[in-house]
N, C-alpha and C positions, 0 to 999 in steps of 0.2 A: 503172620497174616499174609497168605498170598496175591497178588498183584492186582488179578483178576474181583477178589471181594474186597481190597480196596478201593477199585474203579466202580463197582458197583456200589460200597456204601457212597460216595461220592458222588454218583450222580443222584442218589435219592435221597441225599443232602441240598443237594442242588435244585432239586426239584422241586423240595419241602420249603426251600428256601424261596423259590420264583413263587410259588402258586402263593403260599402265606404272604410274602413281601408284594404281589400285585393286589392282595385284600387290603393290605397295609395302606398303600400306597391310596386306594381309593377311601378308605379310612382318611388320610391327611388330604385328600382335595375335598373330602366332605365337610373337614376343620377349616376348610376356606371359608366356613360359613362366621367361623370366629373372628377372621381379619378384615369381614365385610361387617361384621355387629363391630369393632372398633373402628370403624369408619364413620359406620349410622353414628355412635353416642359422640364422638367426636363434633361432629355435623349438629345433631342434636342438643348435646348439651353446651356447647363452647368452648374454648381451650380452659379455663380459669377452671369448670369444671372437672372438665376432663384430665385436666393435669393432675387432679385431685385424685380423680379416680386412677390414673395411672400409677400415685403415690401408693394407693390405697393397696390396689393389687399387685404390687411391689411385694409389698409388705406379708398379704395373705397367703401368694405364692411362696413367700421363704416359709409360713408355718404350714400352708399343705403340703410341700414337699418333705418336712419332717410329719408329715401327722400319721401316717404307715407306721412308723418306727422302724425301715424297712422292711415289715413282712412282705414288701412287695418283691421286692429280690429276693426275701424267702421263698416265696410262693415257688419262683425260677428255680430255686436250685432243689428243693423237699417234694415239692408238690410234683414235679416234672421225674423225679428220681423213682418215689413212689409208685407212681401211674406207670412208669416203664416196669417195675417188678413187678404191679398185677397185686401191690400192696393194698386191699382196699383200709384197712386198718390206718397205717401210714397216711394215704392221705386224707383221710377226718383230722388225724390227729397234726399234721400240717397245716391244716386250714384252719382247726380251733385255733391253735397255739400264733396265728399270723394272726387272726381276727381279732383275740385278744389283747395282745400286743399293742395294736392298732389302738385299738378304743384308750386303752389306759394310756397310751405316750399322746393321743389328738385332743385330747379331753384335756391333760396337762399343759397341751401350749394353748386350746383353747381360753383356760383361764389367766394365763399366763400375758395371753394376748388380751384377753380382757380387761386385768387390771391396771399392763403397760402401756395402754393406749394413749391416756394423756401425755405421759413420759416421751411417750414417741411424737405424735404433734408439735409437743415444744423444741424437742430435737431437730426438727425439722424444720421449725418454726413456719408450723402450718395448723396451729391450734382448731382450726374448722373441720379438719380429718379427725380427729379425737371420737366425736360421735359416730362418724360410718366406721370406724376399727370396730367400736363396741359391738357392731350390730354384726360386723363380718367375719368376728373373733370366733364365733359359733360354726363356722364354715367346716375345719379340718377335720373334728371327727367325721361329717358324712363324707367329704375329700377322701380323707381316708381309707375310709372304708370298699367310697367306689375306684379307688387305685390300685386296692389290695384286691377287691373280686377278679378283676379286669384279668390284673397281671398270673393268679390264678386258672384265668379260662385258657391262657397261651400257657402258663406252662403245660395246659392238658392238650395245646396243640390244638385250638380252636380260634378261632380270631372273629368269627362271627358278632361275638359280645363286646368283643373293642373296635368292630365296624360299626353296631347298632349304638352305643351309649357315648364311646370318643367322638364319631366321625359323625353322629345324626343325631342323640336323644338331648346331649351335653349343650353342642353350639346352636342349637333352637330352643332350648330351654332360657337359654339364657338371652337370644334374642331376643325370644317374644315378651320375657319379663324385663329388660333393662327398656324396649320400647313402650311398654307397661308405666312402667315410672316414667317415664317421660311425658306418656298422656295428665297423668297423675298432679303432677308440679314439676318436675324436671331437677328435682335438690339431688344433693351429692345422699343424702339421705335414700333417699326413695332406692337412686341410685345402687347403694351399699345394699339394701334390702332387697331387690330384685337378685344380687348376686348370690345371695344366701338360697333363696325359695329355688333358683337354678340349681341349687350345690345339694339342697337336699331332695328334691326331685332328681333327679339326677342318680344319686344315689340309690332311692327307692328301685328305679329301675334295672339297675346293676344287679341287687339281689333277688329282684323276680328272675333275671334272665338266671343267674346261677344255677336255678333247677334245674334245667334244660342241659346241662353241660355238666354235673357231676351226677353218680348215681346215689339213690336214698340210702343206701348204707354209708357213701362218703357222707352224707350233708347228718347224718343222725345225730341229736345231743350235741352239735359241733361245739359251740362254747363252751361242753363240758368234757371235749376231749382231752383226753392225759396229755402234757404238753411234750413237746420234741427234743431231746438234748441239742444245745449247740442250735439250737436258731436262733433265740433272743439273742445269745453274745453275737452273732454271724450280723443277724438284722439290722443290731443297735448299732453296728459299727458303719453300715451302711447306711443307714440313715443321718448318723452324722457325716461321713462324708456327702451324702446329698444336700445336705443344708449347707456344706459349704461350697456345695456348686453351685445350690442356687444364690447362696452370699457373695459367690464370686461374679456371676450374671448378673444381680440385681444392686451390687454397694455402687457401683458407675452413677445409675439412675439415681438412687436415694442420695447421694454425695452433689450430682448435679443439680437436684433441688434444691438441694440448700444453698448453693451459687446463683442459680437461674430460676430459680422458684416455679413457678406450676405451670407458666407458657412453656419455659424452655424445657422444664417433663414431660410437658404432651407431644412437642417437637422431638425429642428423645424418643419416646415412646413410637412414634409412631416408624422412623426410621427401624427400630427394630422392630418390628412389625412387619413391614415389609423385608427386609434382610432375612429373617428367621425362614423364609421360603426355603432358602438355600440349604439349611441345614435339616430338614424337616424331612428329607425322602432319607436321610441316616437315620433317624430314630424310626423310620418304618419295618428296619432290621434287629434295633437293638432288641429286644424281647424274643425273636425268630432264633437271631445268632446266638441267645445265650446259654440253650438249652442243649443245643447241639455240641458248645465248645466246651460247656457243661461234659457231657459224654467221652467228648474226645480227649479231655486230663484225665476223667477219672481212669481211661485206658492206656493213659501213655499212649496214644497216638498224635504226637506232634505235627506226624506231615499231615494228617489227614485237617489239621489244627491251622497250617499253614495253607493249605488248598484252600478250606473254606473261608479266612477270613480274607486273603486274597479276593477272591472269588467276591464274594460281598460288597466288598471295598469299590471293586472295577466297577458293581452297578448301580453303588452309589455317587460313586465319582462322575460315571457318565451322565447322570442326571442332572446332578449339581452344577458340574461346569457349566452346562447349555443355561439354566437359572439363574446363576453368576453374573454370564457377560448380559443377559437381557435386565438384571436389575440396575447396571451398573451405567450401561447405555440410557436406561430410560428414566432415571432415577428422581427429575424435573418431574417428568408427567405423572409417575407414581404417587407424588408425594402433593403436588397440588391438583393432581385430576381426582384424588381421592380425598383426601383430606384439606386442601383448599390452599391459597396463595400462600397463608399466615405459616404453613409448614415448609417451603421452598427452604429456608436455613439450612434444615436438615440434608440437605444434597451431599455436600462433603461428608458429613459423618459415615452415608450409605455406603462410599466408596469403602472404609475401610472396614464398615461391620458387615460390608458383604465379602470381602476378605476374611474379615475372620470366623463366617459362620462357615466357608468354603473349607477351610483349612479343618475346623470341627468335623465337616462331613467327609472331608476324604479319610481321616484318622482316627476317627474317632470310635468305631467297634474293634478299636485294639486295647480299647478298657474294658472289656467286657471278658477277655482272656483271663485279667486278674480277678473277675468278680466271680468268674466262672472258675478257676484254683482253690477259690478261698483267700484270695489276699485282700481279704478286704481292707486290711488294715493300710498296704499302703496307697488304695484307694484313699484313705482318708486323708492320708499325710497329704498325698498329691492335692486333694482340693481345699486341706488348710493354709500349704501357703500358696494358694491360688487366690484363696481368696484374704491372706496376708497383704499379698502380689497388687491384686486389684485396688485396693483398697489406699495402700500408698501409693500406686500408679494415678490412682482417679485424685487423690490431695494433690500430686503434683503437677497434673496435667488440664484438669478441671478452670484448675485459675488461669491457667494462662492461653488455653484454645478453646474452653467451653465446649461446646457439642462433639467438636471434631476431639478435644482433649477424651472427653468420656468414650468415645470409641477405641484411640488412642490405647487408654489404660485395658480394655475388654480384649481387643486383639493382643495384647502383650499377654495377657493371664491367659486366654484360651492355647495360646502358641506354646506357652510353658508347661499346663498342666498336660496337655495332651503330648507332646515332647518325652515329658517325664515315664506315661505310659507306653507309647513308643520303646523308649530304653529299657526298660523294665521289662516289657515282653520279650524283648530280643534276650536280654538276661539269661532270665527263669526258662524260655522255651523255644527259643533261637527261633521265634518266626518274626515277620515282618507284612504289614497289609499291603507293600510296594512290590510290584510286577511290574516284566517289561510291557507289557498290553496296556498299560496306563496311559503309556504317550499316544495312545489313538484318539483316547476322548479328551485328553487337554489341548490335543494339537487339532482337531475337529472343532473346539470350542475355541482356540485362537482364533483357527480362520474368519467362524462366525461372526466374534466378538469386532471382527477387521469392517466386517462388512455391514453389519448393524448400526456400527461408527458413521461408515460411510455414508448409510442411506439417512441417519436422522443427521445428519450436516446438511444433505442434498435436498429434503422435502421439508418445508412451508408449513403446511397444514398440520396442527398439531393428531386430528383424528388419524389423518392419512400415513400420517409418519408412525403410530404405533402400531398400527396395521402390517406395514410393512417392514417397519424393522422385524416386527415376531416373526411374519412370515417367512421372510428373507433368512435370517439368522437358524431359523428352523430347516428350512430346507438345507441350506450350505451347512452344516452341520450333521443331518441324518445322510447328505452325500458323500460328508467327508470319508464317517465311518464306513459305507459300505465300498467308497473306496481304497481307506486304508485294509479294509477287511475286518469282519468281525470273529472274534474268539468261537470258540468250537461251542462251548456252554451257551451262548448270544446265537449263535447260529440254531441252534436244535431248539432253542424258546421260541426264536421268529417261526421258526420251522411251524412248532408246536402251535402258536396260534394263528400260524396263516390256515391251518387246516382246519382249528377248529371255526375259524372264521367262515371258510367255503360251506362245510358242515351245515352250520348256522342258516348261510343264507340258500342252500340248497333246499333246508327244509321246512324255510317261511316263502320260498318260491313257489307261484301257482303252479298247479298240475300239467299247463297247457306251456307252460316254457321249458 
């Protein structure tokens, strides 16, 4: 491979990657509409409730995250492979073989969930959650289903459908039904049952946009397509290590319930909530980068392997760190300007689960090298004893720090399993997501993070002082970088949209100017 058509795939990797990852990215400001609906129910229903419900979708979140059976990473690696060979056959038979998958593994913890419900209550000893499990046990297959189309429309390299249903059909659905219930009677009930009419609307949706993004020879008979070698074993395996990611994310909460009962899970809850900002502009790549690095194993092209996840890593990092220091600064106002006095607790915990969603985001699309191999398997090991990790981390830390303990135990698991894949990649394919370009935006975000301090020490007024830390922090930062100098790829994106910017407004300018 000459020098020249590797600069060239590379910049149309890069390019594929900016223009998808800034769809992405207004995809997750449009999920802010999620962190503002756990505000409203908060505000709404009360902590006692709300802790409930926090319990609840603990719980429903560990079986939608299995109720794919992973065809959702199938989709990635079959459906993406297909559509580049022009296979129209292959991908029908891709997308049956995922969809059914789907239904038979979401169906099985569905009931699974439905009949452990009390089991779990008692566990918990929250016996009043028993009834809303019942009713939200029914969630995963349509979850499912709309996780599996989704992650289907980006392997075919479209993102449109996880901007319309993630970022807009999803967190309005579910607002305007959980404010629903609330008109209604305001029970953890009503509650549980807005979550579901979200999840299957929701759903619906997802399969009308599919028309539009495969063609009718792909979509033909698709339940009755001849199934695929090697995706169920590939899928199943990845799906269990997603249950134990989200087992490892979610045993902290469920273990501090049962310490701190349903105030201190709303208090919990909501610090990650807020925290989760930080890690959220990395998964606006996960799906983009897996397709690509996808390609790049199956050619043995390792540099081209190391470029890109480099590459990705720098603009992820650059984003997060500026996220970071303003969560970390402001993390009082956050937590009682939004959710009210009775959450101020939560301050300490912020600090370190915004450390450890940072750490997630700067490393964390170098698991996707192994998912993108085929390793799925030591994906799995990696987030079994993650969430082995967590889980004794949260018994021992739980008792004796409470809130600050449950963060505690979460930063420990996330820093080890991602670690593990760090190691691993270097291993199998000697690359690494660390560049020297990285100390521009950590040392850009120091400065910031100096002066942000500064100013919320110096101003009084709590409106006045959010104002300007953002501002302030903001600027000293986008200065830092253009005077440390930005990377050649950063330069030709600014490049690229300052032109289409003039463009723009050259051509909504009147004739007379």
């Amino acid at each position: 491979m000459t020098g020249t058509s590797t600069d060239a795939r590379h910049t149309g990797d890069a390019r594929h990657a900016a223009r998808s990852g800034l769809v992405q990215v207004l995809t997750i400001l449009l999920q802010a509409v999620t962190t503002g609906t756990q505000v409203i129910f908060a505000r709404l229903f009360g902590p006692t409730v709300y802790g409930m419900y926090q319990v609840m979708v603990a719980v429903v979140e560990l079986a939608t995250r299995g109720a794919p059976g992973g065809a959702d990473k199938g989709m990635l690696r079959y459906v993406a492979a297909a559509r580049a060979a022009g296979n129209v056959e292959g991908v029908r038979r891709a997308l049956g073989t995922g969809m059914r998958l789907c239904l038979f593994v979401s169906l099985g913890i569905s009931v699974g969930l439905f009949l452990g419900a009390d089991a779990i209550g008692r566990a918990l000893d929250l016996p009043s959650v028993a009834p809303a499990l019942k009713i939200v046990a029914w969630i995963p297959p349509f979850a499912g289903i709309m996780i599996t189309v989704v992650q289907a429309t980006l392997a075919a390299r479209v993102t449109r459908v996880n901007l319309l249903v993630r970022g807009l059909i999803e967190p309005t659905f579910l607002l305007c039904a959980g404010v629903t219930a609330w008109a209604l009677g305001g029970r953890l009930r009503s509650l549980a049952l807005a979550h579901a009419t979200s999840a299957v609307l929701t759903a619906g949706v997802a399969l009308w946009l599919l028309r539009g993004v495969f063609q009718p020879a792909e979509l033909r008979h698709v339940l009755r397509a001849p199934r695929v070698r090697g995706f169920s074993a590939f899928s199943l395996t990845m799906a269990a290590s997603e249950l134990m990611n989200v087992a490892y994310q979610r045993a902290d909460l469920l273990i501090l319930t049962a310490y701190l009962g349903a105030e201190g899970a709303a208090v919990y809850g909501a610090t990650e909530f807020i925290t989760r900002v930080v890690a959220n502009i990395r998964y606006a790549f996960d799906a983009i980068v897996a397709g690509v690095m996808a390609e790049a194993v199956e050619l043995g092209d390792f540099e081209r392997l190391r470029r890109n996840l480099q590459l990705t890593t720098r603009w992820v990092v650059t984003v997060a760190a500026l996220l970071v220091g303003g969560v970390v600064v402001l993390r009082r106002e956050l937590l009682t300007g939004l959710y009210g006095s009775a959450y101020a607790a939560g301050s300490g915990a912020i600090v370190i689960l915004a450390a450890a969603h940072f750490f997630n985001a700067s490393v964390g699309l170098t698991m996707w090298i192994l998912v993108a191999g085929g390793r799925s398997r030591l994906a799995l090991i990696n987030n079994v004893l993650g969430a082995l990790l967590n889980v004794g981390a949260s018994l021992f830390f739980v008792p004796r720090y409470g809130l600050v303990g449950a963060a505690l135990a979460s930063l420990c698991t996330i820093v080890f399993v991602q670690s593990a894949a760090l190691v691993e990649a270097h291993v199998l394919y000697k690359v690494s997501p660390f560049s020297r370009a990285l100390w521009k935006p950590l040392l850009a975000a120091a400065c910031a993070m100096i002066v942000e301090t500064i100013a919320h020490r110096s101003i009084a007024s709590p409106s006045l002082r959010l104002v300007v830390v953002l501002a302030s922090g903001l600027v000293v930062y986008l200065g830092a970088l253009v005077t440390f100098g930005l990377p050649e790829e950063e330069r030709h994106l600014a490049l690229r949209l300052w032109r289409r910017a003039r463009a723009a407004l050259g051509r909504s300018a009147p004739a007379g100017d």
